[in-house]
matplotlib code that plots the C-alpha trace (Angstrom):
import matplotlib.pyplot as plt

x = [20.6, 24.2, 25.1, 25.3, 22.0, 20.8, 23.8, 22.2, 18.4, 19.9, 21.6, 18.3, 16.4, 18.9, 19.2, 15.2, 15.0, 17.7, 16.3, 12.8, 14.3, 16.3, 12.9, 11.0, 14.4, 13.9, 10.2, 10.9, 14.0, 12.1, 8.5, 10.6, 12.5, 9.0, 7.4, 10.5, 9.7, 6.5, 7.5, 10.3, 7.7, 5.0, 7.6, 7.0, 3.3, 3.4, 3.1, 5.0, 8.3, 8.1, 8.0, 10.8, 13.2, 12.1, 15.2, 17.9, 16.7, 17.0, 20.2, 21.7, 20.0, 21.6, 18.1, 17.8, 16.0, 15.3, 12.8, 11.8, 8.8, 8.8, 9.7, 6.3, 8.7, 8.3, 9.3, 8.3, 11.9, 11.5, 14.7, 18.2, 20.4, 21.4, 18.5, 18.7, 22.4, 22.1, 20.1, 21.5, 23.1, 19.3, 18.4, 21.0, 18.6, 15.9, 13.9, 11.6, 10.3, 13.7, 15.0, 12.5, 13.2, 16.9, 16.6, 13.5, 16.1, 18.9, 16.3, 16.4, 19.4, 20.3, 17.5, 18.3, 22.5, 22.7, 19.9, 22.9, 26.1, 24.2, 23.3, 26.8, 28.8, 26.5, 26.6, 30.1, 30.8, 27.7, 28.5, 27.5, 24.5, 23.0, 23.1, 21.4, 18.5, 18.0, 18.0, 15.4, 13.3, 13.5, 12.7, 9.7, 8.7, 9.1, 7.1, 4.4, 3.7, 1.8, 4.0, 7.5, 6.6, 6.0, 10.3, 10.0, 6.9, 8.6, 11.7, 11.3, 13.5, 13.2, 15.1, 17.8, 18.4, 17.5, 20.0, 22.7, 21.4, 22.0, 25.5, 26.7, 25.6, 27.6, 30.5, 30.6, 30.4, 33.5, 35.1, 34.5, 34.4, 36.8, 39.4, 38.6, 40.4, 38.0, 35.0, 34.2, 34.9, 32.7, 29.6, 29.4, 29.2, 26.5, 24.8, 25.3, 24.3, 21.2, 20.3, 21.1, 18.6, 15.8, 16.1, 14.2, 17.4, 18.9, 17.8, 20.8, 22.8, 21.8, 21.1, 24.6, 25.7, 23.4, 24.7, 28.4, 28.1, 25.5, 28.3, 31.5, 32.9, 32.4, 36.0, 35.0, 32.5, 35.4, 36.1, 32.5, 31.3, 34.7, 33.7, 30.4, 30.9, 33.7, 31.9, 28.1, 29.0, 31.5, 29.2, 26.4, 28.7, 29.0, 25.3, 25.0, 27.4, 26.1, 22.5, 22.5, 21.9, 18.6, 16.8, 18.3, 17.4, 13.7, 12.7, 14.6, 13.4, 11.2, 8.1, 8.4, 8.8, 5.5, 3.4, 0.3, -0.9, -3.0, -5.1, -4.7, -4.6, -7.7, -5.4, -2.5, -4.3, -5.8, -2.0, -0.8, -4.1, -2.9, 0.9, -0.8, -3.0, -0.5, 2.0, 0.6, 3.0, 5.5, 2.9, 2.7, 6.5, 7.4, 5.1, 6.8, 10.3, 9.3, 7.7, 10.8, 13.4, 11.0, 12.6, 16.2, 17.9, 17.9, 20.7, 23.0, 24.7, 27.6, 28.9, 29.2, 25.6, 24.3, 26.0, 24.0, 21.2, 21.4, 22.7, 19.5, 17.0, 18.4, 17.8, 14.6, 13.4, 14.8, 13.4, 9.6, 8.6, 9.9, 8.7, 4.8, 5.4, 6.2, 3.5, 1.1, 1.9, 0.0, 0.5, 2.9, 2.5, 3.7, 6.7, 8.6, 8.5, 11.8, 12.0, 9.7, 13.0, 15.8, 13.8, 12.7, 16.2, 17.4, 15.0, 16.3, 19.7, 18.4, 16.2, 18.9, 21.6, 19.7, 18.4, 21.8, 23.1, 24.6, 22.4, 19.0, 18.2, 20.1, 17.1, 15.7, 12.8, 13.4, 14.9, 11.6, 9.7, 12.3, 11.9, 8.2, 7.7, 10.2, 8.8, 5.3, 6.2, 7.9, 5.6, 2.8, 4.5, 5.1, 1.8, 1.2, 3.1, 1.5, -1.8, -0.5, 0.9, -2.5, -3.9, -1.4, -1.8, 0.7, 2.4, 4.5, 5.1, 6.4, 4.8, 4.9, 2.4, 5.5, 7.2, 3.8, 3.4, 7.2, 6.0, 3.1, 4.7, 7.4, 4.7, 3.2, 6.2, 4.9, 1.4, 0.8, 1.2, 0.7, 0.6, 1.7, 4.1, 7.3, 9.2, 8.0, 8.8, 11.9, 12.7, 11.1, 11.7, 14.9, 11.8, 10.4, 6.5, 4.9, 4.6, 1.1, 2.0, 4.4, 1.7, -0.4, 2.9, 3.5, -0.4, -0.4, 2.9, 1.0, 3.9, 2.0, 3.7, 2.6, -0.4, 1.1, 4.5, 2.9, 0.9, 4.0, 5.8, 3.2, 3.0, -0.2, -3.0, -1.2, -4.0, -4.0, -3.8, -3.7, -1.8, -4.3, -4.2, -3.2, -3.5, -4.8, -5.7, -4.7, -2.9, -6.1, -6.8, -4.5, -5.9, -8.9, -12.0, -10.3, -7.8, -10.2, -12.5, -9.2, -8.4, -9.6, -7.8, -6.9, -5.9, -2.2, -2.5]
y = [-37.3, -35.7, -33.4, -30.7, -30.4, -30.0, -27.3, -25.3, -25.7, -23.8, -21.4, -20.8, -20.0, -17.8, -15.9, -15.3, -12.2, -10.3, -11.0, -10.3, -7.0, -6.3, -6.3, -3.9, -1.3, -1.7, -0.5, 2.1, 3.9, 3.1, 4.8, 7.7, 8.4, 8.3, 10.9, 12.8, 13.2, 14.6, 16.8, 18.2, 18.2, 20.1, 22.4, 25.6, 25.5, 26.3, 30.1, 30.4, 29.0, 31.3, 34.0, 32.4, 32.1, 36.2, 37.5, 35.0, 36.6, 39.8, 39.5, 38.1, 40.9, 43.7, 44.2, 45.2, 42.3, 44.5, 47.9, 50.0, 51.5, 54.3, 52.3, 50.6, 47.7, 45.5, 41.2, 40.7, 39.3, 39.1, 36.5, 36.5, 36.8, 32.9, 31.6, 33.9, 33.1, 29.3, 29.4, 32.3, 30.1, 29.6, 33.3, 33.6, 31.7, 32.9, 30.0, 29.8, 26.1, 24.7, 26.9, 26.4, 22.3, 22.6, 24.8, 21.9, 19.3, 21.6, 22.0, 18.1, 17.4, 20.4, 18.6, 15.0, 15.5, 16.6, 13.7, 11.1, 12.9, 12.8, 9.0, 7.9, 10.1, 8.3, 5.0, 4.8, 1.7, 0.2, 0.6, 3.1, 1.1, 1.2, 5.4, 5.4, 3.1, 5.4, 8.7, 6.8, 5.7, 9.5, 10.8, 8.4, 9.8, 13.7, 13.3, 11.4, 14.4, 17.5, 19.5, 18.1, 17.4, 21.3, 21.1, 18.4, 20.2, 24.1, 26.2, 26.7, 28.5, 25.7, 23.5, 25.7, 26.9, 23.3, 21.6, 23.9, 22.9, 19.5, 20.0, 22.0, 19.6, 17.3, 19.3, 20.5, 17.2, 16.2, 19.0, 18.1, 14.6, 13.2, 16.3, 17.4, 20.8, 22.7, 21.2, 24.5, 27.1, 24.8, 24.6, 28.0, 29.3, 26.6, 27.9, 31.6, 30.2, 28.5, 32.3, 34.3, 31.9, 31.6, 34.0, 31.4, 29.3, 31.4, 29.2, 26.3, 28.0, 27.8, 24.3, 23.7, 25.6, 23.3, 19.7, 21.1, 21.3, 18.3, 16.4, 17.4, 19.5, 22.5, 23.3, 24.4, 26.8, 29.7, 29.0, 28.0, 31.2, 32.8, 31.1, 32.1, 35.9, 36.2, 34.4, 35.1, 38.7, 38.9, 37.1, 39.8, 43.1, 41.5, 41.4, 44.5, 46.1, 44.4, 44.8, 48.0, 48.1, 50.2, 48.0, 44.7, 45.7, 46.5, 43.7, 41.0, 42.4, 45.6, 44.0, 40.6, 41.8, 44.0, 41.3, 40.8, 37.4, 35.6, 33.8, 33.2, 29.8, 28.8, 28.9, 27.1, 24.3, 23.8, 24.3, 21.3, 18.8, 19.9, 18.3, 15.2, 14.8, 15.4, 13.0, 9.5, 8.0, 8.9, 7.5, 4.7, 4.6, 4.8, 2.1, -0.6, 0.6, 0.1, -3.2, -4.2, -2.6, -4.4, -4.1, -3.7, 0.1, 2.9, 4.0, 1.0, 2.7, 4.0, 6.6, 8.8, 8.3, 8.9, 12.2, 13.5, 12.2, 14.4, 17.4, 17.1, 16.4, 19.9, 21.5, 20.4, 21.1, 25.1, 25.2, 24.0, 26.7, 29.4, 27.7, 27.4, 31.3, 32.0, 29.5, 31.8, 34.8, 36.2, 34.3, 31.9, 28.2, 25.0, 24.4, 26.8, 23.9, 22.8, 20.7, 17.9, 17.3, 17.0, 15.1, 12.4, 12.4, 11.8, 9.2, 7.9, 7.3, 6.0, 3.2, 2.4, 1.7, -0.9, -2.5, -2.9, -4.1, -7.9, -8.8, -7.5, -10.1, -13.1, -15.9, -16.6, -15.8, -12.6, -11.2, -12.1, -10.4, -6.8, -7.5, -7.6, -4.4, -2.5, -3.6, -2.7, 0.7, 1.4, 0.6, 2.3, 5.4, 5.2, 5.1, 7.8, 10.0, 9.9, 10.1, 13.1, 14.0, 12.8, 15.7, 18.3, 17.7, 15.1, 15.7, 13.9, 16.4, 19.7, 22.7, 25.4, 28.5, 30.9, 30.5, 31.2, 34.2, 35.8, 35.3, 36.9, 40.0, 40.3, 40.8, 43.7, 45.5, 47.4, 46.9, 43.6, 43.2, 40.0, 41.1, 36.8, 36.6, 39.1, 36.6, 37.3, 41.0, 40.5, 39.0, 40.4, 43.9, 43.8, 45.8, 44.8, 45.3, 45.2, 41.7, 40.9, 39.1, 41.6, 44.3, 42.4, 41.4, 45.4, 46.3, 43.8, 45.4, 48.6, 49.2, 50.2, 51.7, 55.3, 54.6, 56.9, 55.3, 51.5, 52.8, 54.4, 51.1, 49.6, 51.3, 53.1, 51.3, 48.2, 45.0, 43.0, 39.3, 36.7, 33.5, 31.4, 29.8, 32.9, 33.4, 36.8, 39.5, 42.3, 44.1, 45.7, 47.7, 50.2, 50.8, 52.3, 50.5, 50.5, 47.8, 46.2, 45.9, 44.6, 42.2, 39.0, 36.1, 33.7, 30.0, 29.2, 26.0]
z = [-9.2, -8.8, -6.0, -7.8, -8.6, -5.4, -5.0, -8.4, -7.2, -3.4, -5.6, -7.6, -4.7, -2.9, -6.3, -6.1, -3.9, -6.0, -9.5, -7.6, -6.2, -9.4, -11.3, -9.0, -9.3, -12.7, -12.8, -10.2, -12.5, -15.8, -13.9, -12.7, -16.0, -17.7, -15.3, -15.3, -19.7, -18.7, -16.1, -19.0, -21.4, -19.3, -17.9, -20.4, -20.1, -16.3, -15.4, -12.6, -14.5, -16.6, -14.1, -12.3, -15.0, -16.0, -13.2, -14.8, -18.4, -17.1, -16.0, -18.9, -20.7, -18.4, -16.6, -12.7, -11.0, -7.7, -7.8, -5.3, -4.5, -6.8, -9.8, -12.2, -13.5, -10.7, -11.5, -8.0, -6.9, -3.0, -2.4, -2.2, -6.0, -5.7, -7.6, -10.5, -10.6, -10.7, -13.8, -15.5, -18.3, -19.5, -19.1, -23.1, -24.5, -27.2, -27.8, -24.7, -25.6, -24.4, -21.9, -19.6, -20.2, -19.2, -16.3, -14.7, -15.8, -13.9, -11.1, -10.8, -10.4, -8.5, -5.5, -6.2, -6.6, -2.9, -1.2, -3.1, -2.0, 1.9, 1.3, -0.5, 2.7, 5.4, 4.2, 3.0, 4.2, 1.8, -2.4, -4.6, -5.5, -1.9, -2.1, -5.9, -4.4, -1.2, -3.0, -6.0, -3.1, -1.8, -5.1, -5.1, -1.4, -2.2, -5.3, -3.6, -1.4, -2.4, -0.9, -1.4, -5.2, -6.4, -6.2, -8.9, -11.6, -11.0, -10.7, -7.4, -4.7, -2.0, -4.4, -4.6, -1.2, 0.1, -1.9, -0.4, 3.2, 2.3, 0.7, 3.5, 5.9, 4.3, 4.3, 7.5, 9.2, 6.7, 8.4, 12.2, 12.0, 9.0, 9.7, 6.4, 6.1, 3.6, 5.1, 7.7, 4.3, 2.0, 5.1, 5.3, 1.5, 1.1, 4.1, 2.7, -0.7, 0.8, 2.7, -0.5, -2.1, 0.4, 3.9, 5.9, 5.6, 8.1, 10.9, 9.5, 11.6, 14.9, 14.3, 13.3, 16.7, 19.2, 17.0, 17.8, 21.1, 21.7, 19.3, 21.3, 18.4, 20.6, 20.3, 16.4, 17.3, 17.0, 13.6, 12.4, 13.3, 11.8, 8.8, 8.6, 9.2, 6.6, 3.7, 4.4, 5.3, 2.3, 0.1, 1.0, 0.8, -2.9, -3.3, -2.2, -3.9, -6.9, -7.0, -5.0, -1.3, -1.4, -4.3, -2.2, 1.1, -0.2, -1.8, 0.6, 3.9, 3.7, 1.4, 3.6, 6.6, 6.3, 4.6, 6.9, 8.2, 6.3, 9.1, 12.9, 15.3, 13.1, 10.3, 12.1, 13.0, 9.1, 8.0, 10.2, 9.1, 5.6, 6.4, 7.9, 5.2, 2.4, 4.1, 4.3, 2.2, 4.2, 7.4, 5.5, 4.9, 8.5, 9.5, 6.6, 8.2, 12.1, 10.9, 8.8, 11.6, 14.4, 18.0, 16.6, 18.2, 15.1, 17.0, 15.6, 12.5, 11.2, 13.8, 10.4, 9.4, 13.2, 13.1, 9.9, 10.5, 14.2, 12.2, 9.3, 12.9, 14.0, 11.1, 10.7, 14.4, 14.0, 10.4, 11.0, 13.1, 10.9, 7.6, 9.3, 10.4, 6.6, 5.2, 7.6, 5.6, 2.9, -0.2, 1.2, 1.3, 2.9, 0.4, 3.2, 5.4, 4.0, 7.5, 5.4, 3.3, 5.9, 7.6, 5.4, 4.7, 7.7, 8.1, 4.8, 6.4, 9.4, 7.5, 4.9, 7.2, 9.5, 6.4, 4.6, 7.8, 8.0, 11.0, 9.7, 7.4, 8.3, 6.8, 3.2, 5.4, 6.5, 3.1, 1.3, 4.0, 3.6, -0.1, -0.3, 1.8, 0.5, -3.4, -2.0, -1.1, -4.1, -6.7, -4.2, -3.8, -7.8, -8.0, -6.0, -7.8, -11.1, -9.2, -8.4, -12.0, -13.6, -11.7, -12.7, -16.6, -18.1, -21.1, -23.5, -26.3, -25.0, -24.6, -27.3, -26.4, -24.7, -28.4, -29.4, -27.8, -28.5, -31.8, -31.0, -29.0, -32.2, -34.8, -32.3, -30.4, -27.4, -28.3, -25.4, -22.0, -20.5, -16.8, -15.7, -17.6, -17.7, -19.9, -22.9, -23.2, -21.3, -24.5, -27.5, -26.1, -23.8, -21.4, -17.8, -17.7, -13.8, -12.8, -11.3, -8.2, -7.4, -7.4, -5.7, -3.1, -2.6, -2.5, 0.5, 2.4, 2.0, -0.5, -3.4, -6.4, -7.1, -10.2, -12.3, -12.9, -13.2, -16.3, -17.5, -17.5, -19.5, -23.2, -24.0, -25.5, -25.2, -25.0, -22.2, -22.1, -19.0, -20.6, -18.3, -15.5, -13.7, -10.0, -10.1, -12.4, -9.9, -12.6, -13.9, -11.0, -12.1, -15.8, -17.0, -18.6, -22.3, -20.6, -18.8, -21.9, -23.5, -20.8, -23.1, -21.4, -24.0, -23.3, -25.2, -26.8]

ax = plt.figure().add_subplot(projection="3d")
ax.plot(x, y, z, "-o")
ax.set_aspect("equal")
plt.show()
């Protein structure tokens, strides 16, 4: 036997773990890619997207998005302009089979495009590779929890005003600790971007205030809060001056701010066993990690990637209490908590830099152990997610039924009113009909539209039909038995 062999059987059986590792990526991309189809597919036939994309088709109609009281056209818009904005392109579209397939594809990358510009900044000293597995492997964590996954299946605000969190996170700490000039400018219109988007994400900044000074940058407090006060107050007088003040004002801060509480400490306590409960992949995730990281210090990273991963802990400690206060409201939900996502991203960091680092895995031994865990928790959590998407519905053709139905409202001008969904005559009829939910949302803020004007916004005699499933049919209280009689809901197909 020549010498070489021995050398090419030693080369063999270091090469082992990476082909091993190599294979489980591969699964992990090709299972994501093939949920992500189904999510495109099954994005029309969800309700609420269609009553999220209804502001950025009213806009590019010349529709107001904000009413107040007096007005019967209500689309129930109680955030900030951002959202609408950011998918106004899709709102010039007439075919409602793929414009509601872009815009999820647009929401995906608007979430996932931030988690890889945090990862590629913190670990910049890894490759490009090491960011695209930590931000799969986050995409595999956020879609195997209830709560995080919503972002992934709807056009959701949280997406939106957490991806500018993220982003100006990023930025900022370019600013302070890199020098980079534009870096305090580029924080705060993210941060105003993330507020105009969603209000909870007001709390960013006092969480940027406390990491300055706990970091040492408090010499940059005078010009962060410069910043902040000449672009989030400029960006608002624009909003204002935009969409009106009054109708802004209304529907950002009057409705919310008088919407009751839904429940008490009883409720509390159920909404934190809910988090538990939805969480234990990411229980289970932690555990792998402490096993893998054993007694080694977290603290040993990259100063770059300590700093962000203190900066997303702040913001997650200011936002959690706020997001359970707005989950306690009536109709809200735990997708406020936006702390579950700048956390695990932090924690993200924190994992990928110990486990990339030269000293972790130093044996054959050892890197089959990281590679096995790590594969584990992959293909589990992959798993877990299309448990989760098995129970949703999956598709693999797309949905049709809101083509269906514009076909439907064209052959019948001014003669339906489907009370769920705004989209529709928004555009077969360049017209705003009363959104349900938002009747239902100003009902609860003892807001409640005078009767008479939300039957005028609705034509006479038109039939009423719930696209099902539907949250509510609150929209009925306001019309006689002839609608009620009329009220049929119909399944699309």
């Amino acid at each position: 036997m020549s010498q070489s062999e021995p050398r090419r059987g030693g080369s063999e059986k270091r090469r082992l773990p990476f082909q091993v590792e190599s294979i489980f990526w591969f699964a992990a991309i090709s299972g994501l890619l093939v949920l992500g189809w189904s999510l495109l597919c099954a994005a029309p036939s969800l309700p609420w997207n269609a009553a999220r994309l209804a502001p950025s088709f009213a806009l590019a109609r010349g529709l107001p998005i904000y009413a107040l009281r007096d007005s019967g056209a209500h689309l129930g818009w109680f955030y900030g302009p951002v959202f609408p904005l950011w998918y106004l392109p899709f709102g010039f579209f007439e075919n409602l089979t793929i414009a509601p397939i872009l815009a999820l594809g647009w929401n995906l990358v608007t979430l996932l495009l931030p988690v890889f510009i945090v990862m590629r900044v913190a670990l910049a000293q890894r490759s490009a590779v090491v960011a695209v597995k930590a931000t799969v492997l986050g995409a595999i964590l956020l879609l195997a929890n209830p709560i995080t996954h919503a972002a992934f299946y709807f056009l959701h605000v949280d997406a939106v005003c957490v991806a500018c969190v993220l982003t100006g996170c990023v930025a900022l700490q370019a600013g302070v600790g890199r020098g980079w000039r534009p870096g305090l400018p580029v924080a705060a219109l993210a941060f105003a971007l993330s507020v105009g988007s969603k209000q909870l994400a007001v709390t960013i900044v006092p969480a940027t205030l406390v990491w300055l000074w706990r970091e040492g940058h408090g010499r940059h407090v005078r010009a962060w809060l410069f910043w902040n006060v000449l672009i989030g107050g400029g960006l608002a007088g624009i909003f204002l001056l935009v969409f009106g003040a009054e109708e802004l004002v209304f529907n950002t801060w009057f409705v919310l701010s008088r919407t009751p509480w839904a429940g008490s400490w009883q409720l509390i306590g159920m909404r934190i066993i809910e988090l538990a409960r939805a969480g234990w992949v990411w229980w289970l995730a932690a555990g792998v990690s402490a096993w893998l990281l054993g007694p080694r210090r977290l603290t040993e990273m990259p100063a770059e990637a300590g700093a962000l991963v203190r900066l997303l802990t702040w913001a997650a400690l200011w936002q959690a209490p706020f997001g359970l206060l707005a989950a306690l409201k009536a109709g809200g939900g735990l997708n406020s908590i936006h702390a579950l996502v700048y956390g695990l991203v932090a924690g993200l960091i924190v994992v990928t830099a110990r486990l990339t680092s030269r000293s972790i895995a130093t044996t054959r031994r050892e890197r089959v152990r990281m590679l096995g865990a790590l594969g584990g928790l992959v293909i589990g959590g992959l798993v877990a997610d299309w448990q989760w998407a098995g129970e949703r519905g999956i598709r693999w053709t797309p949905y049709r039924g809101l083509d269906e139905l514009v076909a439907q409202a064209q052959r019948s001008p001014g003669k339906i009113y489907l009370p769920w969904n705004p989209l529709i005559t928004i555009v077969t009829e360049k017209k705003i009909y009363p959104f349900d939910d938002a009747l239902l949302s100003l009902w609860r803020a003892e807001l409640e539209p005078p009767i008479a004007v939300i039957r005028a916004a609705v034509p006479a005699g038109a039939v009423i039909i719930y696209d099902e499933p539907s949250q509510s049919r609150f929209a009925l209280n306001y019309f006689g038995p002839e609608a009620r009689a009329a009220a049929n809901p119909k399944r699309g197909p």
